[in-house]
N, C-alpha and C positions, 0 to 999 in steps of 0.2 A: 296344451299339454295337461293331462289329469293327473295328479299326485293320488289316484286311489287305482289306478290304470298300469296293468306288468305284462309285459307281450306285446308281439309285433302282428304275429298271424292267428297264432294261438293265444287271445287276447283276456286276461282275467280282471273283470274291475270288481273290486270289495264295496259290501256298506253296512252301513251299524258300527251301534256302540257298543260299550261292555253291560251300561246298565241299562239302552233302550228296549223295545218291546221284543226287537231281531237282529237277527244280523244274515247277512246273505254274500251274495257274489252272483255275474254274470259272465259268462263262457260263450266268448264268440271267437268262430274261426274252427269250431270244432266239426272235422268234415261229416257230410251224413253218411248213414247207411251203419251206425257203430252199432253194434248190440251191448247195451248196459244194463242193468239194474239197479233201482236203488236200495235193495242191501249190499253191492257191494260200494256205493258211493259211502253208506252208514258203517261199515265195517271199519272203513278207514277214518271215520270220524269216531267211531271208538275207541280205535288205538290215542288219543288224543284227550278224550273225554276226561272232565275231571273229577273228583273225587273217588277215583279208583283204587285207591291206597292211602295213607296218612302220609307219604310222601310227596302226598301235590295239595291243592287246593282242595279244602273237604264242601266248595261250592257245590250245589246238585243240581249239573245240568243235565237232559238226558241227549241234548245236541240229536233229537229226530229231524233230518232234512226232511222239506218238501222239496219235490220237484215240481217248479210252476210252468216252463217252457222245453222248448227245445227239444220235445221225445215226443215218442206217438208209439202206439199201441200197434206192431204188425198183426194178422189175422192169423199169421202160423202160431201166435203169441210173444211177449218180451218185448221190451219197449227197446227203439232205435233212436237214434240221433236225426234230427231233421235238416241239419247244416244253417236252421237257426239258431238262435242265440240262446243260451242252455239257462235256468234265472234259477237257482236254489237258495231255500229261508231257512233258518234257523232261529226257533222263536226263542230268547231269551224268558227263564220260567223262575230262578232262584235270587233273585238279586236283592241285597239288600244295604239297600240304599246309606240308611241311617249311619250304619260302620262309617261315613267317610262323614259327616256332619263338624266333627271337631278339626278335620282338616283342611273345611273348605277354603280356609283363607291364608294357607299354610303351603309351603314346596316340599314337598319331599326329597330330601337331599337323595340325588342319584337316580330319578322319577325324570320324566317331562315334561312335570310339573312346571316348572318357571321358563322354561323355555318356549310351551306351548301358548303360555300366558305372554310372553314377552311377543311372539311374532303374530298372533290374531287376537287380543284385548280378552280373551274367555278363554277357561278353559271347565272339564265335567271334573271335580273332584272324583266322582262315585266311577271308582274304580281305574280311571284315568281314561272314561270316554272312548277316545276314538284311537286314542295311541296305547290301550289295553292290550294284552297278547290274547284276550277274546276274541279278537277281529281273526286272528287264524285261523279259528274253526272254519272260514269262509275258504281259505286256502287249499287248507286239506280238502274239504268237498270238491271241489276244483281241481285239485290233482288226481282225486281218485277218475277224474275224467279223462283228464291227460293220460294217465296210465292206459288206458284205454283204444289210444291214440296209439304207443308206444309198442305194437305188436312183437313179441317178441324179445324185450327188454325188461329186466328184472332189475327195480329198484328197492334196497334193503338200509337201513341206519341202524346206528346206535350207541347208546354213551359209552364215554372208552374212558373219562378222566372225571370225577369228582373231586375238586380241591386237590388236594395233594395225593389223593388215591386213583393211579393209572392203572389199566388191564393189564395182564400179562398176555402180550399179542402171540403170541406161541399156542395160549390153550383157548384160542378166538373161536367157536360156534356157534352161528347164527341159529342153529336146532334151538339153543335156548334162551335169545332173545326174549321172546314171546312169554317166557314161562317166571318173570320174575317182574319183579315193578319199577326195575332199573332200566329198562331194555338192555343191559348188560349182557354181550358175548362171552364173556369168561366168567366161567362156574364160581370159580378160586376167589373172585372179587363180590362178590353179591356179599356174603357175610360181613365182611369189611365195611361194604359205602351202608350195608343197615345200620352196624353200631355207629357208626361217623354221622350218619346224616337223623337218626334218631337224636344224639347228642346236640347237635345244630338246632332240630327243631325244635328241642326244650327246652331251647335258651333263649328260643324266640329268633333265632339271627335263621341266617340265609350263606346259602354256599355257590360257587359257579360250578362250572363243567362243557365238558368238549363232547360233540357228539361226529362222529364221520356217518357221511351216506357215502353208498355205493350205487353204478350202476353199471350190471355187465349185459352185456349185448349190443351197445349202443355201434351203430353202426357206424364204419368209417369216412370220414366229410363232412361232417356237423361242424359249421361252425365257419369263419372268415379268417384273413389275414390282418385285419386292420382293428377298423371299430364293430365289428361284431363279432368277436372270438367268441368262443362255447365259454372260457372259463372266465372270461372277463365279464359275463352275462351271468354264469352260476353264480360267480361271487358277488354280483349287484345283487344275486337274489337274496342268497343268503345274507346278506349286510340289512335288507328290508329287515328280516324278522328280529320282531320285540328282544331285545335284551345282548343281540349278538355284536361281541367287541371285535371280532378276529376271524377272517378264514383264510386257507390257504388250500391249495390243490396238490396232489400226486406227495411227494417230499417236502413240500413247502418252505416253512421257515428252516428247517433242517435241513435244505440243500446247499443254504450258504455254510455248512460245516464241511460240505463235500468237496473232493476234489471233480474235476471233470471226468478224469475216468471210472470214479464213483456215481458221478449221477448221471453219465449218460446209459440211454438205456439201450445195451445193444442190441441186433437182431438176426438171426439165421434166417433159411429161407425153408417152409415146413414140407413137406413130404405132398402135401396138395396143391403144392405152389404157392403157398400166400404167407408172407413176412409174419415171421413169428419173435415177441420180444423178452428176451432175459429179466428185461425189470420192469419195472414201474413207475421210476419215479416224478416220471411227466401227470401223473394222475389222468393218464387215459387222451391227454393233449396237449398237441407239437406245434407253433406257429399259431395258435388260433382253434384248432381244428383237430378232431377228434380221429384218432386212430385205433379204433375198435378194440385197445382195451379197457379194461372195467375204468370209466370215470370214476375218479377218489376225490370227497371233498370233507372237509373239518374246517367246524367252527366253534370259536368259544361263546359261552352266555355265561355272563355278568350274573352277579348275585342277584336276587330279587330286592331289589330297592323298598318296596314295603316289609320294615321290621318292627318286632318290638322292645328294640333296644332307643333309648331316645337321643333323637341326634338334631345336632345346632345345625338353624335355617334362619330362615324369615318371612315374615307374613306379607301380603301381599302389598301392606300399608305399609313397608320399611320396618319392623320393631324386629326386634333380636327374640328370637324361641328356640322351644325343643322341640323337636317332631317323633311321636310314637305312634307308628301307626298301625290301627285296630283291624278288625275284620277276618278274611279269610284268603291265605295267600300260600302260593308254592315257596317252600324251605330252597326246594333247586328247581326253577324254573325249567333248566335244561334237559330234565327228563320229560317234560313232555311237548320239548323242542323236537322230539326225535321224528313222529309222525310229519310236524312240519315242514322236516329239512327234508325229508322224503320226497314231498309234496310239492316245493317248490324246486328240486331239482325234474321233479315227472314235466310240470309245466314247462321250463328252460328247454328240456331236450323235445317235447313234443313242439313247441313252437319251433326250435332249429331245424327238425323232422321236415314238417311244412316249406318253411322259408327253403330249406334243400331241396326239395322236392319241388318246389317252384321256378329255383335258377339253374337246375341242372337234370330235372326229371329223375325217374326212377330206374329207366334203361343201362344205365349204365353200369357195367361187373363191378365196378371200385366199392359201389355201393350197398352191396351186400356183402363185400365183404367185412369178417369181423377175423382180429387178431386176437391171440390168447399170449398172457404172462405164462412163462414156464418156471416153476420151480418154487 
């Protein structure tokens, strides 16, 4: 088993650290014949990219992938996928080191600091190594593949909760995602999480927040009845990334407020023949297994455990300390959670894509079909 290894067919394994020379990933299982480029593998690695605002990391990466495998150049032009193994680098270019010197022998309370230390004898102070949220970059480059795989399926995220500032879901608009440094849907809330999370960052501390992805198109059958349900596998994914305490799918934790005839989601049957459903709140899956509505998933990320507020720990040698810790760090880690959750739900469904299309082929009408929420 490899603990740097996610996917069964559609297979992603990571490498690098936060402060080594790169960081990369390799993509197997990815079928040939796809047409990609790497401006759109790099698009999506910019949604990501850090120092794009005073709201993240003012690190300056420019996160340029290479492509080292896996593509070739057709004659008609545009690089293809070869049904080899896909190998993409990202050279680490801004780091610096020294910022962690005074903690080298110090845990950062809420960090992986001692935990890391306590189960392999070492661990990288300078920026937390291997268990850094650097290591995503690799992810997203990796999902803009999967995407790719995903023909026809449209996967969109974004933050809905800052601290105790939640979106007003009524005036939700993915049009203006894009256009703000929150990835925030609601216009109404940008002004708000500025003054809030500006206040946060001059005090030095750090805040959490909920981000949902979405994904509509995804076709109907994805997924098992047992040990390989779709959403028992999203939410392994999302549980991997850096910093996330909590996910839940469709109504989630707010379904245990419901009664049954509140959360079940009923269904007519549409005018083309094909089951159409009043609600939602299975978040796109029933038994395992995906029923052609939009997949809904949210999770929370945990404050950024590097502050500069100083807090009781201990050094590696047993003595009682404060820990402040220096350098360059996201106020809300979770805003640029948003391209990751993206990422790793493209990988989940493109791997389930395959593994279905393996035990059941592509012949069959069930399989094209998709269901839409009405209302």
């Amino acid at each position: 088993m490899s603990h740097n290894t996610f996917g069964h067919l559609f297979r992603v394994t990571t490498f690098g650290e936060s402060h080594g020379p790169a960081l990369g990933c390799v993509v197997d299982g990815c079928p040939p014949g796809i047409a990609i480029t790497r401006d759109e593998i790099q698009a999506a690695l910019d949604k990501r990219r850090p120092g794009q605002s005073r709201f993240t990391t003012q690190r300056r990466e420019p996160d340029e992938v290479k492509i080292l495998s896996g593509v070739m150049d057709r004659e008609e032009g545009g690089l293809v996928t070869t049904g080899t193994p896909i190998a993409l680098m990202i050279e680490n270019v801004d780091q610096r080191s020294k910022d962690y010197s005074a903690i080298s022998d110090r845990y950062r309370p809420g960090h992986a600091d001692y935990a890391y230390d306590a189960k392999y004898g070492l661990r990288d102070p300078r920026g937390g190594g291997r268990s850094s949220a650097r290591e995503t970059a690799a992810r997203v480059a990796a999902g803009a593949i999967a995407r790719k795989v995903l023909d026809g399926v449209t996967i969109r995220g974004a933050l809905v909760r800052i601290g105790p500032h939640e979106i007003d879901r009524d005036a939700w608009d993915w049009n203006i995602v894009g256009d703000n440094p929150f990835f925030c849907p609601d216009p109404g809330s940008v002004d708000t999480w500025t003054d809030y999370l500006d206040a946060v960052r001059k005090r030095g501390s750090s805040i959490g927040a909920v981000v949902e992805v979405v994904a509509e198109g995804v076709p109907v059958g994805l997924g098992a009845p047992i040990y390989a349900k779709l959403d028992q596998e999203i939410a392994s994914a999302m549980m991997s990334i850096n910093a996330v305490k909590g996910v839940e799918i469709g109504a989630g934790f707010a379904s245990a407020e419901l009664s049954g005839e509140e959360n079940a989601d009923e269904m007519i049957m549409g005018n083309d023949g094909v089951p159409r459903f009043l609600s939602n709140n299975s978040g796109g899956v029933l038994g395992g297994i995906s029923t052609g509505q939009p997949v809904v998933v949210r999770f929370a990320v945990k404050p950024t455990s590097s502050i500069l507020t100083p807090r009781r720990s201990v050094t590696r040698g047993g003595e009682n300390v404060e820990v402040m810790t220096k350098g360059r760090h996201d106020p809300c880690v979770g805003i640029r959670a948003v391209p990751v959750g993206e990422a790793m739900l493209a990988c989940v469904l493109a791997d389930h894509l395959l593994r279905h299309r393996g035990q059941v082929g592509t012949d069959r009408s069930v399989f094209a079909r998709s269901s839409e929420a009405i209302g």
